[in-house]
C-alpha positions in Angstrom: 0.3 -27.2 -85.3 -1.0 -29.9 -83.1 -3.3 -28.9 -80.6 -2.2 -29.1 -76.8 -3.4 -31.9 -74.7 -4.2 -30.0 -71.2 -7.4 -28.4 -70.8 -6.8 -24.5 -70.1 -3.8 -24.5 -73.2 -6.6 -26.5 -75.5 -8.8 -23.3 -74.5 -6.5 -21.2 -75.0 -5.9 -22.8 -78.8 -9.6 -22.9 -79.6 -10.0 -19.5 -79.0 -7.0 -18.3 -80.8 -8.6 -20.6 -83.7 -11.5 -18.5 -83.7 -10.0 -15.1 -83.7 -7.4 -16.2 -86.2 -10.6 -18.0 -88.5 -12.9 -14.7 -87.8 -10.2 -12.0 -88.5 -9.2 -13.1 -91.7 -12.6 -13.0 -93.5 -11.9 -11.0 -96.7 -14.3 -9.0 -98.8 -12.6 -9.6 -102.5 -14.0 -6.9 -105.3 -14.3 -7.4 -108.9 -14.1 -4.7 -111.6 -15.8 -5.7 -115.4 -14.8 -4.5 -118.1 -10.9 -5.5 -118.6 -11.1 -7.4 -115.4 -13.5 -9.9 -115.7 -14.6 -9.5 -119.5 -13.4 -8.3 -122.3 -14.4 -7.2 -126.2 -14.0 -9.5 -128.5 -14.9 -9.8 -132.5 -14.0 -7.2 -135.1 -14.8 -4.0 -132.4 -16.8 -2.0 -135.0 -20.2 -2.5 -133.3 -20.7 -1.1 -130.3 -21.8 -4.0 -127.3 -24.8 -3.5 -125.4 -24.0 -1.5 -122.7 -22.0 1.0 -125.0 -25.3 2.0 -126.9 -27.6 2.1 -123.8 -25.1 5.8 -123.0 -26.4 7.0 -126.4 -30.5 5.6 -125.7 -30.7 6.5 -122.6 -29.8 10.4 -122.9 -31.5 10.4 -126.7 -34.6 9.2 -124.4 -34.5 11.5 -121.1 -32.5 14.6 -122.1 -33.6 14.6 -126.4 -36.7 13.9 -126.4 -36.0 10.2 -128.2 -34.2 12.1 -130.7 -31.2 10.3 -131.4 -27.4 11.5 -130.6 -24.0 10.1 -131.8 -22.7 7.1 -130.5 -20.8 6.9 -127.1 -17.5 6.2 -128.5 -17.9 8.9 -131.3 -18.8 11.4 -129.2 -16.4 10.8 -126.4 -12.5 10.1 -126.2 -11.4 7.0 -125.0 -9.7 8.1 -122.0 -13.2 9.7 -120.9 -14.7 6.3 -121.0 -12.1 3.5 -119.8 -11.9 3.4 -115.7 -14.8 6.2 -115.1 -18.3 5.4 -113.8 -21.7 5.2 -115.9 -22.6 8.5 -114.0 -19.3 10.6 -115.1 -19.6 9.2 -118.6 -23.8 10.0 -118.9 -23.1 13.6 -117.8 -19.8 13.8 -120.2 -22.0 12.2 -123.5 -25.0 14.7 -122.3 -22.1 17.9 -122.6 -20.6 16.1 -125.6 -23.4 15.7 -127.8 -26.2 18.0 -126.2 -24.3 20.9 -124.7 -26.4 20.1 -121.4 -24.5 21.2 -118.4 -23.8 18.4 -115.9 -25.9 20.9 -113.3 -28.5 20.3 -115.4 -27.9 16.7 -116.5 -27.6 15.7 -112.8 -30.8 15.6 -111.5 -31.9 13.2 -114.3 -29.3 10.8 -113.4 -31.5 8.3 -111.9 -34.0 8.2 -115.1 -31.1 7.5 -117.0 -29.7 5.1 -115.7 -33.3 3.3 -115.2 -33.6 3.7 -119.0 -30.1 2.3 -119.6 -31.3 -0.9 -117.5 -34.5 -1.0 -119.2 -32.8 -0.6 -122.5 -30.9 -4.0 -121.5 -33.5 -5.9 -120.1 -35.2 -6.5 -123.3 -32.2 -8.5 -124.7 -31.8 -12.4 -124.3 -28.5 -13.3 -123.0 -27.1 -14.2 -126.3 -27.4 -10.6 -127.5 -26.4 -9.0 -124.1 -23.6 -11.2 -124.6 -22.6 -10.0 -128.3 -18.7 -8.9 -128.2 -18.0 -9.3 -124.8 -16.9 -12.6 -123.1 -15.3 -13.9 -119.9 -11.6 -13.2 -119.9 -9.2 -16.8 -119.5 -8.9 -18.1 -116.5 -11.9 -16.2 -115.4 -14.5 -19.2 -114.8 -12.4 -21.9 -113.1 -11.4 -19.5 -110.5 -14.8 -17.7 -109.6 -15.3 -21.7 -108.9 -12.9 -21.8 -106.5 -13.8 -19.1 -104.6 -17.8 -20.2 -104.6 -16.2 -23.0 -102.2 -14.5 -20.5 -100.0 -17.2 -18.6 -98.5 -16.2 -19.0 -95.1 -13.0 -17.0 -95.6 -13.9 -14.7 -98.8 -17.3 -13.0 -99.7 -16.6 -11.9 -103.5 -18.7 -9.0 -105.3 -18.5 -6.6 -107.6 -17.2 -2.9 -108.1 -18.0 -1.3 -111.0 -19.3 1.9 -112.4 -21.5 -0.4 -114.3 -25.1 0.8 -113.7 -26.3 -2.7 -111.3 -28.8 -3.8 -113.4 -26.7 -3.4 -116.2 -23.8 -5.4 -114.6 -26.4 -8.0 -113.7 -27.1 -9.0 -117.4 -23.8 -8.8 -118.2 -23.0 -11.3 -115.7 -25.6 -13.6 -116.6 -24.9 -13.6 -120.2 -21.4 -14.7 -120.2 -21.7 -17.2 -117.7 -20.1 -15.9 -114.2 -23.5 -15.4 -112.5 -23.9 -19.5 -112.8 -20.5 -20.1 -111.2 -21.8 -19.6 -107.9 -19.2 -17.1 -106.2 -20.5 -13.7 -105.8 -22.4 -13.6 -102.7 -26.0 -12.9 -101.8 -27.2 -9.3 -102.7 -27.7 -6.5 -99.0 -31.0 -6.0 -97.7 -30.0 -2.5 -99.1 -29.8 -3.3 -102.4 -32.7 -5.9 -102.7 -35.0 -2.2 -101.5 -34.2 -1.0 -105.6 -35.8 -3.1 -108.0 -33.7 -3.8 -111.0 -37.2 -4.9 -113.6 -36.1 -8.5 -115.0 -32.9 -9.0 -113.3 -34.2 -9.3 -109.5 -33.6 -12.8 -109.3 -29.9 -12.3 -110.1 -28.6 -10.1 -107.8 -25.1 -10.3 -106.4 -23.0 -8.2 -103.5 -21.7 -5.0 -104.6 -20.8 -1.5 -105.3 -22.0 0.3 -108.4 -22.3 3.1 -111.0 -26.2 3.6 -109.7 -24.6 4.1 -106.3 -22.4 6.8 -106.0 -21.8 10.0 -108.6 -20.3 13.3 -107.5 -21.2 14.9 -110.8 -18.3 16.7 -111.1 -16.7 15.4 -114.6 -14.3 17.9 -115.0 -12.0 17.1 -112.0 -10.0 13.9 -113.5 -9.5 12.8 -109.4 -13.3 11.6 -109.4 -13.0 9.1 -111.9 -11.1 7.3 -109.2 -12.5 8.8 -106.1 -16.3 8.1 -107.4 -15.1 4.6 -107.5 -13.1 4.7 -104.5 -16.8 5.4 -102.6 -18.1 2.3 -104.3 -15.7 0.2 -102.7 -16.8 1.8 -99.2 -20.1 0.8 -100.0 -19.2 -3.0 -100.8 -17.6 -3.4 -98.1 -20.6 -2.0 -96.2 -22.9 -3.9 -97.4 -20.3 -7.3 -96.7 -20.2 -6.0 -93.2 -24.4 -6.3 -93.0 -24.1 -9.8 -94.7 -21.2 -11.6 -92.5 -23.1 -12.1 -89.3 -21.0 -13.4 -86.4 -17.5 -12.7 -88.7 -15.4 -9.2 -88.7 -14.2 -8.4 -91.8 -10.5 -7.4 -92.3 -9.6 -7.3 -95.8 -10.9 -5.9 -98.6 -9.5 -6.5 -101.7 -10.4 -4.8 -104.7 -9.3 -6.5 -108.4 -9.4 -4.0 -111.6 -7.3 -2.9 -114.8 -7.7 0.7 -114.8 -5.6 3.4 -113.2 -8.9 4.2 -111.5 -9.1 0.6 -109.9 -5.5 1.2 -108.1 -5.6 4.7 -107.3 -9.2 3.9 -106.0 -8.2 1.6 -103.6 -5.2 3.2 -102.8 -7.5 5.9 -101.5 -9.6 3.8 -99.3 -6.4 2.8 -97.6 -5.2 6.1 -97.1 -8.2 7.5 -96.0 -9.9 4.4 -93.7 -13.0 4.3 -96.0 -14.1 0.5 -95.5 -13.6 1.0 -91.6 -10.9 0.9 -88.9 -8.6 -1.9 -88.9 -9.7 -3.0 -92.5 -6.4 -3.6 -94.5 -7.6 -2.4 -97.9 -5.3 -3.4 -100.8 -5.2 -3.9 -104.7 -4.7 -6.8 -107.4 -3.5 -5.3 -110.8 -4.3 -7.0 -113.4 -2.6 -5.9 -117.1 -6.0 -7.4 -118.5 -7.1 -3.9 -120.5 -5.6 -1.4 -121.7 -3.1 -0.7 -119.4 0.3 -2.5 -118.7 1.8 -3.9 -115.8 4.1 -1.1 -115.5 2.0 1.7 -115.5 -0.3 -0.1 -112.8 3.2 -0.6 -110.9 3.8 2.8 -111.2 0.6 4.0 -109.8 -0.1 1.4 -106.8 3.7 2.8 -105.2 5.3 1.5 -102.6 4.4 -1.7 -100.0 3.2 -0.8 -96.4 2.6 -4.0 -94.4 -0.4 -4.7 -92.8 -1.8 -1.2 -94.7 -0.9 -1.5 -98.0 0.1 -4.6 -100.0 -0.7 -4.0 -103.9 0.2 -7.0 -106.4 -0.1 -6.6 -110.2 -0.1 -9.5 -112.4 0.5 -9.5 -115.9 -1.9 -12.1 -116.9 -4.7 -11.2 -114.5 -6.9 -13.7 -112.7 -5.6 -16.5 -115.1 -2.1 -16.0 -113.3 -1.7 -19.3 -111.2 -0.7 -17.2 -108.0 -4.1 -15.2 -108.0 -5.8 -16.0 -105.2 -2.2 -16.1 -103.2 -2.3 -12.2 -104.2 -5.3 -12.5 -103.0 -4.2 -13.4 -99.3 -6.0 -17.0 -99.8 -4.7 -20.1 -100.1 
């Protein structure tokens, strides 16, 4: 629209340029694994992340004694779309018959041992069987030019550190689009990956403990997205933040966000909404099924069968 030409309507336009500029600031979140990487080669060795599970509780809970591996001693469906937290108490159960009462209070060292068990790899072997999923890279560009309408960050149950050196190694931390660290976070050192932090909510942030309702692998996750967009909030200065959209593959990643809607977790007037993406192991329909019904202005999910590589991503996104 042009701009009027009279004084008090050109006021009136500037400031209506402002609001409209300041209440569109969106906060968009990234899950990992299935999102924004995925497994590749012939899948029989388990990547680095899966065998930090097994170290880490060997380490703190068996006294270095080995256990099985995560994937053999665990189902599938208690691994995809859960949190580092739920799955470390499930693996201590599952291969240790330690009760997660017991496990819980050692969360912390496990997880620090899960980081430290990363941090002495290069990138190239962090990086073994997973990469960046297509389309991936060019877009993450795009959006490191948008940050004065979009902080982006990450939630994952992803111990941080852990997602750090996964970030690194495949090449997303160098595009340039997930934004500064919080003050918050910057308080927790992460021993060798300090000097690559990025915004987010994590595994390391939030776990209930309780792994035998199947509600918390989403509502754990659900929290970490309330934290995000805390932390965004603490990071945006003079802007309000009014959209937070979370990206993920998982039933967990939809019914998480879906949650935050429903239950104002990321702050009043904060439209909270979903991109699906069939990336992983689930399909566009079951996502469908799952994110329901569009409410305007509350609730807006979009699933896209080929994930952020789909041409109208950041469009689902609300950007241009």
């Amino acid at each position: 629209n042009e701009p009027p030409t009279n004084m008090f309507g050109l006021r009136s336009f500037l400031l209506l340029s402002v609001v409209k500029s300041v209440h569109s600031f969106t906060l968009i979140t990234f899950d990992v694994d299935g999102t924004l990487l995925r497994g590749v080669g012939e899948g029989s060795a388990p990547d680095a992340h899966s065998r930090a599970f097994s170290h880490a509780c060997a380490s703190v809970l068996n006294a270095g004694t080995p256990i099985p591996p995560l994937m053999e001693a665990l189902p599938p469906e208690k691994v995809h779309g859960s949190t580092d937290g739920l799955i470390l108490l499930r693996l201590a159960r599952a291969a240790l018959g330690i009760s997660p009462k017991d496990a819980a209070p050692l969360l912390d060292d496990m997880m620090e041992n899960m980081h430290n068990y990363v941090s002495e790899l290069t990138d190239e072997e962090m990086g073994e069987g997973i990469e960046a999923l297509p389309g991936v890279i060019s877009v993450l560009r795009q959006l490191s030019k948008k940050t004065d309408e979009v902080a982006c960050g990450l939630v994952t149950g992803n111990v941080e550190g852990v997602a750090r050196k996964k970030m690194k190694a495949v090449g997303i931390w160098e595009t340039g689009a997930l934004s500064s660290p919080s003050e918050e976070q910057l308080r927790r050192r992460w021993t060798g990956a300090d000097d690559i932090g990025f915004l987010g909510g994590f595994g390391s942030d939030f776990c209930s403990g309780d792994i035998d309702d199947p509600s918390r692998n989403y509502l754990d996750r659900a929290e970490q997205i309330a934290i995000a967009a805390r932390r965004c909030c603490t990071l945006i200065n003079d802007k309000t933040l009014k959209r937070v959209v979370h990206v993920g593959d998982a039933p967990a990643d939809v019914l998480a966000a879906k949650a935050c809607a429903e239950m104002g977790m990321c702050g009043e007037g904060v439209e909270v909404s979903i991109v699906g993406v069939a990336t992983g192991k689930y399909s566009a329909e079951e996502l469908k099924g799952l994110a329901g019904e569009t409410e305007p202005g509350r609730w807006e999910p979009k699933i896209l069968v080929d994930g952020i590589a789909d041409p109208g991503f950041l469009q689902a996104c609300g950007l241009n």
